[in-house]
C-alpha positions as CSV (number, residue, x, y, z in Angstrom):
1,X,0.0,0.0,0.0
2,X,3.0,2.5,1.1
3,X,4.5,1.9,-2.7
4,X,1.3,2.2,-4.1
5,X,0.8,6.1,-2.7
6,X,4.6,6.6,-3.3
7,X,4.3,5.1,-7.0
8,X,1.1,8.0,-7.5
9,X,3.0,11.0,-5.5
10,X,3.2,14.3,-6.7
11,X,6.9,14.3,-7.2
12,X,6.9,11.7,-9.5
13,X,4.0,12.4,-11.2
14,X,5.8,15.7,-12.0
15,X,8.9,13.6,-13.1
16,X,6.5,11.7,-15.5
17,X,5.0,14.6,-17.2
18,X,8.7,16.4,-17.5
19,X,10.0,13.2,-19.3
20,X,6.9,12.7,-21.1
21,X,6.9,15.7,-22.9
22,X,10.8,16.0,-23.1
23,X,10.2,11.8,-24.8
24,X,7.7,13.2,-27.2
25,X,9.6,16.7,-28.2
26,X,12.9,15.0,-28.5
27,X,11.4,12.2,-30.6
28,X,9.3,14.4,-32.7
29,X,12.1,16.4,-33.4
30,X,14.7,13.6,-33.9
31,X,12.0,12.0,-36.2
32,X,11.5,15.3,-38.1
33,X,15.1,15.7,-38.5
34,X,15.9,12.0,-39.2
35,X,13.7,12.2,-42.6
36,X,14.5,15.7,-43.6
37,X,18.0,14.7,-43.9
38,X,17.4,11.2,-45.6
39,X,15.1,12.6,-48.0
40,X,17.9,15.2,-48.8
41,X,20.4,13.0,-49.0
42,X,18.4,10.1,-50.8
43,X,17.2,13.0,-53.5
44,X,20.5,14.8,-53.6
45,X,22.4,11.2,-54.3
46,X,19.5,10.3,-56.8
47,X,19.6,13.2,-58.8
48,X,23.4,13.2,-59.2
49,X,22.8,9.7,-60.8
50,X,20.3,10.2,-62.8
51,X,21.4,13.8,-64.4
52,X,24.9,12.0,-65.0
53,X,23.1,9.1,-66.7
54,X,21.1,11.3,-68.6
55,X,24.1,12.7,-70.2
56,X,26.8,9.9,-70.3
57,X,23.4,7.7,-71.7
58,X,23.0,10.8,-74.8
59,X,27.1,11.4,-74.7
60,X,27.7,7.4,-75.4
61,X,24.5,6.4,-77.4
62,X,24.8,9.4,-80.0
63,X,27.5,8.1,-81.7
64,X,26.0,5.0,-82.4
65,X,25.1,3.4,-85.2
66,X,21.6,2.9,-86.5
67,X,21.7,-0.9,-86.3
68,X,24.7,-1.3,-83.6
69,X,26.6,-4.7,-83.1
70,X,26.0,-6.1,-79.6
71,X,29.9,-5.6,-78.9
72,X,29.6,-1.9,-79.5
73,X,26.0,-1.9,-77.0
74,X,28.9,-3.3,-74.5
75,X,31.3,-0.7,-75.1
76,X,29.3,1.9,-74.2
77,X,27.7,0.1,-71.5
78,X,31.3,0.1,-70.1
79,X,32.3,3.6,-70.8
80,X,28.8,4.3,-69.2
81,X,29.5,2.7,-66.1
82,X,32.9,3.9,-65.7
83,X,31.9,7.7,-64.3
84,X,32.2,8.7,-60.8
85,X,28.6,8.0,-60.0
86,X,30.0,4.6,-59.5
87,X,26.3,3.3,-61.0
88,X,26.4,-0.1,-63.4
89,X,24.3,0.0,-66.8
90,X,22.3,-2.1,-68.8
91,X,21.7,-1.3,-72.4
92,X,18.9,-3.1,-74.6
93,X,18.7,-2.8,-78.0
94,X,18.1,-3.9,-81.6
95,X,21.4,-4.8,-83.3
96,X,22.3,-6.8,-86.3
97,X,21.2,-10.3,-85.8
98,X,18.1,-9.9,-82.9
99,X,18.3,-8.2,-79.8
100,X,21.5,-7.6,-77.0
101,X,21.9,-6.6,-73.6
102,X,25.0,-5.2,-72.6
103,X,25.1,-5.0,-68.3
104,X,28.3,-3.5,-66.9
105,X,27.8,-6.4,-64.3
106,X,26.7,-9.5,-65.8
107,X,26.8,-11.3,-62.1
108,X,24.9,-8.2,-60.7
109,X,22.3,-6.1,-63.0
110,X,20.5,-7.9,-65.4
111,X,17.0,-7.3,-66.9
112,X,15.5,-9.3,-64.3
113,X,16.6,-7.0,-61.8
114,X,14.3,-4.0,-63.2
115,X,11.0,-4.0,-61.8
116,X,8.3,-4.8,-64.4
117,X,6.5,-1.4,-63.2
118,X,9.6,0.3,-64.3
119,X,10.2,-1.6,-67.6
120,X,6.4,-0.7,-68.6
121,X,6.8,3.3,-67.7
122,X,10.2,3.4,-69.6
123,X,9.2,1.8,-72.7
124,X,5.5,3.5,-73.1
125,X,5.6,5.9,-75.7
126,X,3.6,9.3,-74.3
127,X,1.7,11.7,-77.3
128,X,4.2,14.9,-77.8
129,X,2.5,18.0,-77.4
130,X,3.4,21.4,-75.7
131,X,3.0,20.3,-72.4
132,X,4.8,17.2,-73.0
133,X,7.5,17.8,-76.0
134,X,9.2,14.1,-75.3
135,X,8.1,10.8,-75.8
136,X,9.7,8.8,-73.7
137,X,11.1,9.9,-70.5
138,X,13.7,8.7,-67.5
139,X,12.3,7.1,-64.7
140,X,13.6,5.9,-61.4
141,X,12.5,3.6,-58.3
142,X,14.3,2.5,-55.0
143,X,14.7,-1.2,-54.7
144,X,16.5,-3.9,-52.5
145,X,18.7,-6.6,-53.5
146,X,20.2,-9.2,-51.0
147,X,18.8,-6.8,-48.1
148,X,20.8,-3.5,-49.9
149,X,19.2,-0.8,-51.2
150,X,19.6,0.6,-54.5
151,X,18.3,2.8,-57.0
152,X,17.1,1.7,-60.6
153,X,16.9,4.4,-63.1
154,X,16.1,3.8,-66.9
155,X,15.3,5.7,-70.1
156,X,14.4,4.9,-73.7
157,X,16.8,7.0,-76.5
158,X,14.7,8.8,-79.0
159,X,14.7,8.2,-82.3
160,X,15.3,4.2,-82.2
161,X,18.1,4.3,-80.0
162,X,18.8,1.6,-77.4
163,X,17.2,1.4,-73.7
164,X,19.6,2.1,-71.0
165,X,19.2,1.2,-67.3
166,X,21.5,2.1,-64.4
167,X,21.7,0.5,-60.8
168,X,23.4,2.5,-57.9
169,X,24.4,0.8,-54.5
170,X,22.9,3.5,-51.6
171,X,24.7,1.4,-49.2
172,X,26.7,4.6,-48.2
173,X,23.5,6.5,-47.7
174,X,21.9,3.9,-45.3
175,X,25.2,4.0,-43.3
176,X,25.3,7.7,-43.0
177,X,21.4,7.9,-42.3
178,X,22.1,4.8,-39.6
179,X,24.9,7.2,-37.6
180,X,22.3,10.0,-37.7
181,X,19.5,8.1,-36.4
182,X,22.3,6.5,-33.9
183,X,23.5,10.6,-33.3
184,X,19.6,11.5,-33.3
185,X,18.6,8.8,-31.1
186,X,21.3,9.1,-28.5
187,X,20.8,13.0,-28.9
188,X,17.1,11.9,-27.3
189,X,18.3,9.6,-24.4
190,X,20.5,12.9,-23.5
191,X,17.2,14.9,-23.7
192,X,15.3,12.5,-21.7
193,X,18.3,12.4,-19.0
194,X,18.5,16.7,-18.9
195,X,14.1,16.5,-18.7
196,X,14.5,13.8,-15.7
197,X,17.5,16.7,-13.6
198,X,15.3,19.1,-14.7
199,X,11.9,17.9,-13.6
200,X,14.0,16.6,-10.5
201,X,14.6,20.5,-10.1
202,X,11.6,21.7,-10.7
203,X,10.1,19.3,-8.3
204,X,12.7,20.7,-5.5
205,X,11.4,23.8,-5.8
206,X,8.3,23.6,-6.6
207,X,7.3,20.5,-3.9
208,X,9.8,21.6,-1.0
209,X,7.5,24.9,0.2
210,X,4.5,22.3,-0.7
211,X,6.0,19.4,2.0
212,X,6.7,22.4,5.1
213,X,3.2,23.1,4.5
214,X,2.1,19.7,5.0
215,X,4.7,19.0,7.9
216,X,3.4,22.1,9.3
217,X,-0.2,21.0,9.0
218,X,0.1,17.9,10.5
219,X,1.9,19.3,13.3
220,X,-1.2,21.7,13.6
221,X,-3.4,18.8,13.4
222,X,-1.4,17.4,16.6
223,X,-2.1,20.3,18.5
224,X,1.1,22.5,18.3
225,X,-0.6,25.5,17.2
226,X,2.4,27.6,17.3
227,X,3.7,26.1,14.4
228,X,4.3,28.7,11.6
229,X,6.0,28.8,8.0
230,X,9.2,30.9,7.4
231,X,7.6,33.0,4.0
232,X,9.7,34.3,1.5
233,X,9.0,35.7,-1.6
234,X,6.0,36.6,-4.1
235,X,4.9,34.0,-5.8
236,X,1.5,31.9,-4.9
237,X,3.5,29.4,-2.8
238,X,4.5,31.9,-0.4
239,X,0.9,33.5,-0.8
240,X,0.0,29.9,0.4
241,X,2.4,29.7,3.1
242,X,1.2,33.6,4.5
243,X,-2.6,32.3,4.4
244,X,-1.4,29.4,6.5
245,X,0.3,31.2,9.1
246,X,-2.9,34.0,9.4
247,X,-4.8,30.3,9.6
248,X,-2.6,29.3,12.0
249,X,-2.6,32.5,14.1
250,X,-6.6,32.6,14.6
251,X,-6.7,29.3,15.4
252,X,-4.4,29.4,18.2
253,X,-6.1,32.3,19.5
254,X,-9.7,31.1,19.0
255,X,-8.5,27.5,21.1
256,X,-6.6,29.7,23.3
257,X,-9.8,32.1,24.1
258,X,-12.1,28.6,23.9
259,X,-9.6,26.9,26.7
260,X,-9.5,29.7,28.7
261,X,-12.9,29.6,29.0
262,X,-13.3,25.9,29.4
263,X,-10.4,26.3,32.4
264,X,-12.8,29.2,33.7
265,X,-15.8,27.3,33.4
266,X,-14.5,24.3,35.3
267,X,-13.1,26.6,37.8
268,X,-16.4,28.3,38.3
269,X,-17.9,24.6,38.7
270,X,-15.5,23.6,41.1
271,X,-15.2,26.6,43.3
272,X,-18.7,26.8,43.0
273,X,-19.5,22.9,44.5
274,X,-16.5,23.6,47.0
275,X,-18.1,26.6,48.5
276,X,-21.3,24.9,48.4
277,X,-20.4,22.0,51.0
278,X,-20.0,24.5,53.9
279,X,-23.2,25.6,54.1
280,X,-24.7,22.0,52.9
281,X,-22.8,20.6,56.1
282,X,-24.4,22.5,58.2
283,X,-27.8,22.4,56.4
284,X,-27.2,18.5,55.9
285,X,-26.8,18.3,60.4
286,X,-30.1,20.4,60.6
287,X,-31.8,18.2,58.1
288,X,-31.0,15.3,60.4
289,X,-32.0,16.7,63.4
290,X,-35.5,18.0,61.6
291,X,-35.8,14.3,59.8
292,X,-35.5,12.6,63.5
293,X,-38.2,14.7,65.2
294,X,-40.2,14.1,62.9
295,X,-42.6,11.9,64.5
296,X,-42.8,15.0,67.0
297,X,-43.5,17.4,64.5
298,X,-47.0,18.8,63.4
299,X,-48.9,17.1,61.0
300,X,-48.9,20.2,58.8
301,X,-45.0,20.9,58.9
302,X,-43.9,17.1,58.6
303,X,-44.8,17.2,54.9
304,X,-42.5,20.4,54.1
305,X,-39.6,18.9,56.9
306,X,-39.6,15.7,54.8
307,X,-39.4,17.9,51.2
308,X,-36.9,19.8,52.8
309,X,-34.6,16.5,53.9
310,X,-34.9,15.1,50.3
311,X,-34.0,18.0,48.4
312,X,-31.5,18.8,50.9
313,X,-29.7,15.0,50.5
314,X,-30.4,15.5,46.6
315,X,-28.5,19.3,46.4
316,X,-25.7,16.9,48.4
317,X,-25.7,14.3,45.5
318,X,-25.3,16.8,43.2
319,X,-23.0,18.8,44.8
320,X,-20.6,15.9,44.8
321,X,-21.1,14.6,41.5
322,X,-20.2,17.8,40.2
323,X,-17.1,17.7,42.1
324,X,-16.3,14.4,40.5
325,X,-17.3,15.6,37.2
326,X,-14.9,18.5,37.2
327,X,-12.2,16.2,38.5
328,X,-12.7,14.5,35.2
329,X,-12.8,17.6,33.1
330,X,-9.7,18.5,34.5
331,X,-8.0,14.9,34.0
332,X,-6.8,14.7,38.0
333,X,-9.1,11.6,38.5
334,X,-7.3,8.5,39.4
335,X,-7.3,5.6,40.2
336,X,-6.4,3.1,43.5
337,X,-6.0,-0.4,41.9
338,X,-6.6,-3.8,43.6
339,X,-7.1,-7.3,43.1
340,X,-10.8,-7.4,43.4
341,X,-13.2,-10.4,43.1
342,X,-15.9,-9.4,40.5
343,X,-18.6,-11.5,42.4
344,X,-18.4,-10.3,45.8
345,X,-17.8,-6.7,44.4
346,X,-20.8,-7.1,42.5
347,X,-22.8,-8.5,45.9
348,X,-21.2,-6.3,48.2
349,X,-22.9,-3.5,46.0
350,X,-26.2,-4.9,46.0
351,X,-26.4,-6.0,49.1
352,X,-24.9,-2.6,50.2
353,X,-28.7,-0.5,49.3
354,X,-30.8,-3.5,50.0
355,X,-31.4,-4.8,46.4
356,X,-31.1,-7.8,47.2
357,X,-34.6,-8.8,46.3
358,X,-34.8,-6.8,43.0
359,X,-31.8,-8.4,41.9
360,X,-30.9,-11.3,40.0
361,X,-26.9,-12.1,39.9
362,X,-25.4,-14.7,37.4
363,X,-21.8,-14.2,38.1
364,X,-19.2,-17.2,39.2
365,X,-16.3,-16.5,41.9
366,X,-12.7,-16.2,41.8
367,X,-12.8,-14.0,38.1
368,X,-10.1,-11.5,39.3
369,X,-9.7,-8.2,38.1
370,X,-7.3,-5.5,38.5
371,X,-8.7,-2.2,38.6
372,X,-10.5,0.5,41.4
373,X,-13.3,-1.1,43.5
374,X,-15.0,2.2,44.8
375,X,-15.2,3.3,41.2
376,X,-16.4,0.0,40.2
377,X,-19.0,0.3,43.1
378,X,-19.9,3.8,41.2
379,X,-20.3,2.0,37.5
380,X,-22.7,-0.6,39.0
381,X,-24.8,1.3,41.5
382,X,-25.6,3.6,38.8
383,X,-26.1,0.9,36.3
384,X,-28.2,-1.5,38.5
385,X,-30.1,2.2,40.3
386,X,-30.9,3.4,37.0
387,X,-32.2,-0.4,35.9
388,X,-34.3,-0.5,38.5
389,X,-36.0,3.3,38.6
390,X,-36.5,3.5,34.5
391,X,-36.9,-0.6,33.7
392,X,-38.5,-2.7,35.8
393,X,-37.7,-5.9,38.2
394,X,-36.3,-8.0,38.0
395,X,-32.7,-6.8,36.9
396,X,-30.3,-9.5,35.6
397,X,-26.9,-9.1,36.6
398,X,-24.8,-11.3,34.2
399,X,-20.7,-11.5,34.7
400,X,-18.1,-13.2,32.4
401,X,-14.8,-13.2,30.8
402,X,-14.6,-12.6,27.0
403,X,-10.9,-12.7,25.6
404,X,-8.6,-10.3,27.7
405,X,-11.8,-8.4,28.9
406,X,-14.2,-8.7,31.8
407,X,-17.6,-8.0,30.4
408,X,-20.8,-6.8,32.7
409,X,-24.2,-6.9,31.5
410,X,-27.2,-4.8,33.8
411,X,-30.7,-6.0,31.7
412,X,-33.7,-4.8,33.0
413,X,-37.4,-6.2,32.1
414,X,-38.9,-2.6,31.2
415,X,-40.4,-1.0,27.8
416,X,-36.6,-0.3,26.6
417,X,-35.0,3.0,25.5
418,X,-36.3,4.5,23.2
419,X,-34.7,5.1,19.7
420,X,-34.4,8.5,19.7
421,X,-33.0,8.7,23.5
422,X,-30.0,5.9,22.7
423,X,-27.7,8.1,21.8
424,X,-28.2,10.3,24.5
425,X,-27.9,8.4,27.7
426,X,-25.0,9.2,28.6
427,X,-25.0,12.9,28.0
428,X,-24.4,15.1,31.3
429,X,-27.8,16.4,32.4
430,X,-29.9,14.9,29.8
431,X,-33.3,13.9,30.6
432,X,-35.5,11.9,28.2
433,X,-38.5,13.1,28.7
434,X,-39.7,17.3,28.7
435,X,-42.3,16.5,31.2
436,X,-40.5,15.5,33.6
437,X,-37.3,17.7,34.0
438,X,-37.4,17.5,37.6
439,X,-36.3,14.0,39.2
440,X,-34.5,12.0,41.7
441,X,-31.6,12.1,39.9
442,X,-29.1,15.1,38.8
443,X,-28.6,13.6,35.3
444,X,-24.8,12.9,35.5
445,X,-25.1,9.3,37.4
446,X,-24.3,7.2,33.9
447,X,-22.3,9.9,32.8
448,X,-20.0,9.6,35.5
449,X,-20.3,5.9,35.3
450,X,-19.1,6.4,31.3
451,X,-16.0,8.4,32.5
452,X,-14.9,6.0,35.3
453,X,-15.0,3.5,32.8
454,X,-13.3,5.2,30.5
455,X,-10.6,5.7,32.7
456,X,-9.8,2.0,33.4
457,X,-9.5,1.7,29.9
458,X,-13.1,0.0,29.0
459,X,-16.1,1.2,28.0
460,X,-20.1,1.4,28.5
461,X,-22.4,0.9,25.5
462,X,-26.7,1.0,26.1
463,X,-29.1,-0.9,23.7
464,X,-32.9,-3.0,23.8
465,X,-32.4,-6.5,24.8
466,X,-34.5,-8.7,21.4
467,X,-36.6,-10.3,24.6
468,X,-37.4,-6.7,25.9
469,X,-35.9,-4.3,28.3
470,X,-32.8,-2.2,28.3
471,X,-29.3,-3.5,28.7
472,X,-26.0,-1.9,29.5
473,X,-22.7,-3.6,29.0
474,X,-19.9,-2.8,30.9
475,X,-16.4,-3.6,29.5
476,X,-13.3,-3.9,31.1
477,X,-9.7,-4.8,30.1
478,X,-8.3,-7.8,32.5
479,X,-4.7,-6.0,31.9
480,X,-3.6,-3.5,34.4
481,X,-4.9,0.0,33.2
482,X,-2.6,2.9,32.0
483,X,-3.2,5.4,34.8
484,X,-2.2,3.6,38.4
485,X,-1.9,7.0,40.2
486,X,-3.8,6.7,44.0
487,X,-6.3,9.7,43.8
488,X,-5.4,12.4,46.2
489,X,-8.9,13.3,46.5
490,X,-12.6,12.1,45.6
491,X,-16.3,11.1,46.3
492,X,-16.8,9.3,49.0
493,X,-18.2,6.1,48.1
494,X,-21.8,4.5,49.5
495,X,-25.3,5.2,48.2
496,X,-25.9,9.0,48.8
497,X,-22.8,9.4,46.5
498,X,-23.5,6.8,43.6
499,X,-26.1,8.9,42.2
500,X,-27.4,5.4,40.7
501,X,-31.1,7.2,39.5
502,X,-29.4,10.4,38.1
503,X,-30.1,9.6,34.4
504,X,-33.7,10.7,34.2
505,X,-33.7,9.4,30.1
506,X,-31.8,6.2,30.7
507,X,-34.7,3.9,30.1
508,X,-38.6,4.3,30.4
């Protein structure tokens, strides 16, 4: 996968396109160049032949008899052939006794060498007239003979003289177009080589500002949002690079301002629930005092005395759970590991608010877990409080080992969440239903549950059980946890503190 993104990365995609169109101008112009040049020399060679057969064909043929012997056809075959064209000849004619052909080279140019095409074109007879004041005319075609190329030329004497043909060996032509296309094609390769530095160049310059942005943007990404770029010139790179660093800038300000006021926020939450436990003390004795004469109380105040105990013990719960909440926020939660027995933790918590009765467990002893019993004892009295407030008896309490995971299951035999509330069970404060926005609970029990899970490393996940009712799963990892740190400071466990009806939208 790695050589895959690094086969399709912009640098070498750059490299391509710079050799690509370095291939195709270096070939197009090598290719242009390769057949000017042969067709110059090819026509410059042929036309020297030619014109100088022309001639030496009138020059050697004039003189001729009418009716010439055969010998004398030779003879000026030879003669013919002996001009620095270096070209052999064939002449055909009518001499006394029949019909002769002289070749300059028997072994090598014979009749049967001319094409048939040529042969027909040279001996046609063409109607004289001003546009065409000859009869017969020289003609000329390129042929190859024993993988050698040559060109055959022939003409037709006028006035009854003989035929003469000529063959020339371009041998020396194909060698000196074979160096240029060697010189041409080589000429390319160097091309290619100066494209592939170049686009190597190019892609220096043009992708080294490109990768600082991206290094910079991942570092943003990671959080350092004092990471800037060093700008320097005009062009729309460093344009780039300024935009980044005004990006940058905001940013760090706006999460600066937006921390600042998070830090505030939890400040004013925790000074707030610290100040509030001095007066909740001392309200908290009172409430006790009131809540024990009660019997001795008029009929007509023991109502309000008993609203006033409730609410008082409920501001208490809430008071606390804020504390612990903020602890959270601030990450200064942490936890006091032991060996614990999941069994008797779980039954010590039952049996701890008398639920004993509403509560079915299905748990074998000895499964032994590291982690924090009193924030365990949190998880599950909220889990099991909130099963038994919102679902309805009785609750299943189911533990077992999956894998390298201790796994808790709380199922209830209520109506189930409902669809649209699933999602939200665990928010802080969140109540499922508008009608009821005042409750038992403060709203934070399951998600304080969620964060004490979350801090042993597992996790809490709510859905509808297919045989009805509501289930919450409690995972735990067997290994020891990443933060071992004793807490200097928390809750204090029991039931006024688990908070274990707190999430009003839980379950129905």
């Amino acid at each position: 996968m790695k050589l895959s993104v690094r086969w399709i990365s912009l640098r070498l995609r750059l490299m391509l396109v710079f050799a690509l169109v370095a291939l195709a101008a270096a070939v197009s112009a090598s290719g242009i160049a390769y057949w000017l040049n042969r067709d110059a020399v090819l026509t410059r060679t042929q036309n020297a032949a030619l014109d100088d057969f022309r001639k030496s064909l009138q020059d050697n043929t004039g003189s001729l008899p009418l009716m010439p012997t055969c010998p004398e056809l030779q003879e000026a075959a030879d003669r013919m052939a002996a001009t620095s064209q270096k070209y052999e000849v064939l002449l055909i004619g009518k001499v006394k006794g029949g019909d002769c052909e002289a070749p300059s080279n028997r072994d090598l140019f014979t009749l049967k060498v001319v094409p048939q095409t040529l042969v027909t074109a040279v001996n046609r007879e063409r109607k004289v007239d001003e546009s065409n004041p000859y009869p017969y005319h020289l003609y000329w075609q390129r042929i190859t003979l024993g993988g050698k190329p040559y060109l055959v030329g022939g003409a037709k004497v006028i006035g009854g003289g003989p035929t003469g043909y000529l063959l020339k060996s371009l041998e020396n032509e194909r060698a000196d177009l074979n160096s240029l296309a060697w010189s041409l094609g080589i000429a390319t390769g160097l091309a290619l080589i100066g494209s592939a530095l170049l686009a190597q160049a190019a892609a220096s310059t043009v992708l080294r500002p490109v990768q600082r942005l991206g290094d910079a943007a991942r570092r943003l990404g990671e959080g350092k949002l004092d990471t800037r770029l060093e700008v320097s010139g005009t062009d729309e790179l460093a344009d780039l690079s300024r935009t980044f660093n005004k990006t940058a800038e905001s940013l760090q300000r706006r999460v600066e301002d937006l921390s600042a006021r998070e830090a505030s926020s939890r400040r004013f939450v925790a000074d707030m629930s610290h100040e509030l436990r001095t007066p909740l003390t001392a309200i908290t004795a009172v409430t006790e005092v009131l809540e024990d004469e009660a019997d001795s109380l008029d009929p007509m105040i023991a109502p309000a005395v008993q609203l006033v105990v409730s609410e008082t013990r409920r501001l208490n719960d809430l008071v606390e759970n804020l504390m612990e909440v903020t602890r959270f926020d601030a990450g200064t939660a942490r936890l006091v590991l032991d060996d614990v027995d999941v069994a008797d933790q779980v039954t010590a918590c039952i049996d701890a608010r008398a639920w004993l009765d509403a509560v079915e467990l299905d748990a074998e002893r000895g499964i032994m877990v590291r982690l924090d019993p009193r924030r365990l004892d949190v998880i599950l009295a909220n889990l099991i409080g909130n099963a038994l407030k919102h679902g309805g008896s009785p609750v299943r309490v189911s533990v077992r080992t999956e894998d390298d995971s201790l796994r808790i299951d709380v199922r209830d035999h209520g109506p189930g969440i409902p669809e649209d509330v699933l999602p939200h069970v665990f928010d802080r404060f969140y109540k499922a239903s508008a009608s009821r926005p005042r409750s038992e609970g403060s709203g934070l029990g399951l998600s304080i549950a969620l964060e004490n899970a979350h801090i042993h490393g597992g996790e809490i996940t709510a859905a509808n059980s297919p045989e009805g009712g509501a289930v919450f799963t409690l995972v735990l990892p067997n290994a020891e946890p990443p933060a071992e740190a004793e807490e200097a400071s928390g809750p204090a466990d029991g039931e006024d503190r688990s908070d274990s009806g707190s999430a009003e939208g839980g379950t129905q």
